[in-house]
C-alpha positions in Angstrom: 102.8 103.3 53.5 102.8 99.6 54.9 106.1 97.3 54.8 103.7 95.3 52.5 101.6 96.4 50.4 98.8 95.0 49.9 96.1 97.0 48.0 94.0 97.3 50.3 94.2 100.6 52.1 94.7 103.1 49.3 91.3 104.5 49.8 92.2 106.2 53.3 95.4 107.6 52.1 94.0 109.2 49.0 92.0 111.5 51.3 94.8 112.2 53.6 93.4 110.5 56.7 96.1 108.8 58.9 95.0 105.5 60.1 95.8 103.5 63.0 95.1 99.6 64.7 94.8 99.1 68.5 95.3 95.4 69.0 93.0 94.9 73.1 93.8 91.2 74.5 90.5 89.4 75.1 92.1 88.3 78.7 92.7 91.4 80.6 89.8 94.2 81.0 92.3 96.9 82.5 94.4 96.3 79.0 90.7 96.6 76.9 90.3 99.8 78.7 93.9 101.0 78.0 93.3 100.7 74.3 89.7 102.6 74.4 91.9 105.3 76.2 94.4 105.2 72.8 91.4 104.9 70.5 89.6 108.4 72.3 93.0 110.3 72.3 94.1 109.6 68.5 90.5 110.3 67.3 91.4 113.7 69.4 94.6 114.2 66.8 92.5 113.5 64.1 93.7 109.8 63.2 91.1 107.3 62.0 91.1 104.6 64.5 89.7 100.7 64.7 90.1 98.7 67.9 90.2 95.2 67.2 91.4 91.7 68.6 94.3 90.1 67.1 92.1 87.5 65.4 89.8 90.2 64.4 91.9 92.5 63.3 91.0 93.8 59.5 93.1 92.0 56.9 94.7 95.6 55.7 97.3 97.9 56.3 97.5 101.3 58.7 100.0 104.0 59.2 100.5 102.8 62.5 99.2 99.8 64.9 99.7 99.8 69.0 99.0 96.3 70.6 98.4 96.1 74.0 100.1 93.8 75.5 101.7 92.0 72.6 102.5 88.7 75.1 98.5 88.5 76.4 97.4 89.5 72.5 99.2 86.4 71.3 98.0 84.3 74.7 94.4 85.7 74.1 93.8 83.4 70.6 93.8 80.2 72.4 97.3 79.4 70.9 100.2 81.0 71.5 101.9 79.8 68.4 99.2 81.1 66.0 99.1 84.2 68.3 102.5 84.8 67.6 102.2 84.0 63.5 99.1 86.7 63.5 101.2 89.4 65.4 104.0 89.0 63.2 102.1 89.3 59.9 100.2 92.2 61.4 103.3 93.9 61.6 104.5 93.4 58.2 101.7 95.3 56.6 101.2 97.9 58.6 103.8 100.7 58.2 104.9 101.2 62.2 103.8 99.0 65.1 104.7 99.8 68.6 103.7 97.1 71.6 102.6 98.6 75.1 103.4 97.7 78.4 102.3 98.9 81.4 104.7 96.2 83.6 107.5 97.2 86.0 110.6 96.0 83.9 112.5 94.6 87.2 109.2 92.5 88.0 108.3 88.9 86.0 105.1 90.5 83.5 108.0 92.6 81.7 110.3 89.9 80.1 107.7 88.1 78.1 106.0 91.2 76.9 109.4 92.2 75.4 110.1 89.0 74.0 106.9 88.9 71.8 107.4 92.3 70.9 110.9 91.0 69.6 110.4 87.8 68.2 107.1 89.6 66.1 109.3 92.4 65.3 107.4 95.0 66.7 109.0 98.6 65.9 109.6 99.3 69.4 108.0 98.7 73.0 106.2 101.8 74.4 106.3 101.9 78.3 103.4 104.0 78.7 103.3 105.1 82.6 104.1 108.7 85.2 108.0 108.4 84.7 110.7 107.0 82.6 111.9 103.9 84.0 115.9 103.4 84.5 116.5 99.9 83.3 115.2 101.2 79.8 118.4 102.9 79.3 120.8 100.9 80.0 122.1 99.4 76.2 120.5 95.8 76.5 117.5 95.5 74.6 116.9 94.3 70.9 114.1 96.9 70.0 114.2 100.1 71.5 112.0 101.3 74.2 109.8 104.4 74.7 108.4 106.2 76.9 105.0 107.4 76.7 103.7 109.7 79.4 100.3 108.1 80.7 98.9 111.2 80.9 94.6 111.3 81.2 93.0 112.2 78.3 90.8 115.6 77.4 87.3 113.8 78.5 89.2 112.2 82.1 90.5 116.2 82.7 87.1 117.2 82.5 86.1 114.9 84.8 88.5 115.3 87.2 87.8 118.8 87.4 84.7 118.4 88.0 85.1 115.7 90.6 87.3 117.9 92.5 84.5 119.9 93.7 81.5 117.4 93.9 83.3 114.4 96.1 80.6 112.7 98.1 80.0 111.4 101.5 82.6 108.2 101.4 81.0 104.9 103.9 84.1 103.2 103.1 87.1 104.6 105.0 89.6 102.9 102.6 89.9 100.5 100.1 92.5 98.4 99.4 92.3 95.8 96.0 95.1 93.7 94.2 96.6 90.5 93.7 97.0 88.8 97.3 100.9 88.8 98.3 102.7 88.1 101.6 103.6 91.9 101.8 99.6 93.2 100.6 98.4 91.0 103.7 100.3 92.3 106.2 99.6 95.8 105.5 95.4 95.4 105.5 95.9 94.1 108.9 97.9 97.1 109.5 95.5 99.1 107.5 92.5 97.2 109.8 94.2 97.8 113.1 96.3 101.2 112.4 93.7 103.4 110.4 90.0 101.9 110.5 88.6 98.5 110.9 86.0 98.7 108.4 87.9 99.2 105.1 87.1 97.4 102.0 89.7 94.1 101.3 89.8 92.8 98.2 93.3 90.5 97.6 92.4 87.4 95.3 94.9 84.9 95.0 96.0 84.8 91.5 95.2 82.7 89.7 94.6 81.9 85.9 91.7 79.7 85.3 89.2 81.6 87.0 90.7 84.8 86.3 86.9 85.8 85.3 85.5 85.4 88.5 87.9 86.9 90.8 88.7 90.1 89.0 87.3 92.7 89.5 86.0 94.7 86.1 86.9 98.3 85.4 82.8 99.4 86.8 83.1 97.3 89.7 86.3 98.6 91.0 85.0 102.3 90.5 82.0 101.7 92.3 83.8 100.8 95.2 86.0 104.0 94.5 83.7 105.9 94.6 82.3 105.3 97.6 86.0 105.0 99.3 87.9 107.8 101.2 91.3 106.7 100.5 92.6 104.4 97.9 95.6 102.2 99.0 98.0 100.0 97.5 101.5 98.6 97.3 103.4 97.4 94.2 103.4 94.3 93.6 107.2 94.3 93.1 109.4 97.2 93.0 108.1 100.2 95.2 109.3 102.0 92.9 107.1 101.9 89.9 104.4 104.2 89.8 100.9 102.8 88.6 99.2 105.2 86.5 96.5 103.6 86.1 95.8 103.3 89.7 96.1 107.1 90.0 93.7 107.9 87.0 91.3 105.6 88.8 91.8 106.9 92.0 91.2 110.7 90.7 88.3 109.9 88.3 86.6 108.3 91.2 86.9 111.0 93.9 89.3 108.7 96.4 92.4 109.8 98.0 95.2 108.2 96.8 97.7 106.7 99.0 100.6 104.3 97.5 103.0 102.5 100.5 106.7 101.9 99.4 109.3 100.7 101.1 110.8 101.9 104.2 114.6 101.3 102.4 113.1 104.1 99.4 113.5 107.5 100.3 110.8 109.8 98.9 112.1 112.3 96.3 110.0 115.3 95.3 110.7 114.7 91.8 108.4 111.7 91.8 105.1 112.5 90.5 102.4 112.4 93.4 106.2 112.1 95.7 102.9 113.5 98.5 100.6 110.4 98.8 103.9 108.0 98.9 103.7 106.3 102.7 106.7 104.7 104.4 105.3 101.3 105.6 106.9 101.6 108.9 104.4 104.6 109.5 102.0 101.7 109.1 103.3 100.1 112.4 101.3 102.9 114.8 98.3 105.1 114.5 97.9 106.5 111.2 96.9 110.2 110.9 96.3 111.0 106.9 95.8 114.2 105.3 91.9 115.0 105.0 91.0 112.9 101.5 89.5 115.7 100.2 92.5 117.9 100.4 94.8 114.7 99.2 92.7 113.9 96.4 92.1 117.8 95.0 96.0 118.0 95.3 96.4 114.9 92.9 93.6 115.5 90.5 95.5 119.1 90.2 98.7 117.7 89.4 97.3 115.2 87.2 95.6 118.1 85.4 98.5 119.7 85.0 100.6 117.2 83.4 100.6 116.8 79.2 97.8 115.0 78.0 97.5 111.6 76.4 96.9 113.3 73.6 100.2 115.2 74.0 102.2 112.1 74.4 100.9 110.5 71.1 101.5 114.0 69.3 105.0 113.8 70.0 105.5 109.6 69.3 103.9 109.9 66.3 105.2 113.6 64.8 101.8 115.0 64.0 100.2 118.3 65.4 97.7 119.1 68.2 94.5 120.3 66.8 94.5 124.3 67.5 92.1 123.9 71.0 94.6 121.5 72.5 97.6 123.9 71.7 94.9 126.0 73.5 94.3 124.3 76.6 98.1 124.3 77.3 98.5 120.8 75.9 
């Protein structure tokens, strides 16, 4: 089954079990977490699965590998070069590869995670995120790119079923966490002086070298969600995008979530969660919410009701749901 055979992986196939690699970057917990997502929702469709660095990835082949991330994979050796040399051979023996992003392709992040997938020649770059992003159509791009519908998995359903109707008391009246920008800045204050003082700031400067300290891990950022009323946040770069990992962390936590887009967007209904979009203009005076219990019920519902990740990776890869997914409406 691999591109090159190399005698080692027989003993899977002769019992039938599909295999498959998730290549995690060692820089980027948010990415580690991503593939842990992968690894639970394949298991799900019945694929034997290993998660694995790139320097620790077994010397064999699979039926297919995803890598996370193939620019910070390569990065996350040490050497770039060698990074680069391991993600290519990687994807000679292994019979399809597929990179991941989870970047909006009109902001910097996207360019050189396509350009490792290319020069590595990955099968194809999966955009796994809520909607199908335009520039991916347009004709230009060396390896084609697929979208994956970053849809929560069985176990996050559960839990967000059950979070609908257990939400605590919330002592934080809104949180608001990301990489510090000119435009992030200016809406806390507005957030401070528009819709409570007392929210919870968190806007490092980015910033490489000390990446370690400043982030915040996948716990960390839950435990303040979880204690937080509304979650809030602005893209980094094109309003536009839609975060899906901010709205799985803002449903599995019990927080509100609230996303601000510019005032020059209109809001279209056909945009998943189009209800907790806010026009930062509305910013500018007081701002009245809906109640976050109603606003985050409303999401976890819709988020419920969308295909699984399981679902998504059904479809990619060609194979069947098992008979209590088709069940379930997946």
């Amino acid at each position: 089954m691999s591109k090159q055979s190399n005698g080692q992986q027989g003993d899977a196939h002769d019992f039938g079990q599909r295999t498959a690699l998730i290549v995690n970057p060692a820089i980027n917990h948010f990415f580690d977490l991503e593939g842990y997502r992968l690894a639970e929702a394949l298991r799900t469709l019945g694929i034997a699965v290993t998660v694995a660095t790139l320097e620790d990835a077994p010397h064999m082949g699979f039926d297919w590998c995803f890598v996370n991330n193939p620019f910070e994979a390569a990065q996350s050796t040490g050497c770039a070069g060698r990074g680069r040399q391991l993600l290519a051979e990687l994807a000679e023996r292994c019979e399809a590869v597929f990179g991941i992003s989870m970047e909006d392709m009109n902001g910097p992040w996207f360019q050189p995670v396509y350009d490792m997938a290319v020069t590595t020649k990955l099968d194809a770059l999966l955009d796994l995120g809520l909607r199908p992003q335009p520039s991916a159509s347009n004709g230009q791009w060396k390896i084609p790119i697929r979208f994956v519908l970053n849809g929560m998995t069985k176990s996050e359903k559960q839990r967000a079923k059950l979070g609908i109707s257990e939400r605590n008391e919330r002592p934080i009246p809104w949180a608001m966490i990301g990489i510090q920008t000119p435009r992030r800045v200016r809406i806390a204050e507005l957030l401070v002086r528009n819709l409570a003082p007392h929210g919870f700031v968190y806007l490092p400067v980015q910033n490489a070298e000390d990446a370690d300290r400043r982030d915040l891990n996948e716990a960390m950022l839950m435990r303040v969600l979880s204690n937080s009323a509304y979650y809030i946040w602005c893209s980094q770069y094109g309003s536009r995008y839609m975060e899906s990992q901010r709205y799985r962390q803002a449903v599995l936590a019990g927080a509100a979530p609230v996303k601000v887009v510019d005032d020059a967007n209109p809001i279209d209904d056909e945009t998943p969660f189009s209800f907790t979009l806010l026009h930062e203009n509305s910013l500018t005076e007081l701002v009245v919410l809906p109640p976050p219990a109603t606003l985050h019920g409303r999401a976890a519902q819709e988020f419920c009701r969308m295909p699984g990740l399981e679902a998504s990776l059904a479809e990619l890869l060609d194979v069947p749901l098992p008979p209590e997914e088709l069940e379930n409406g997946e």
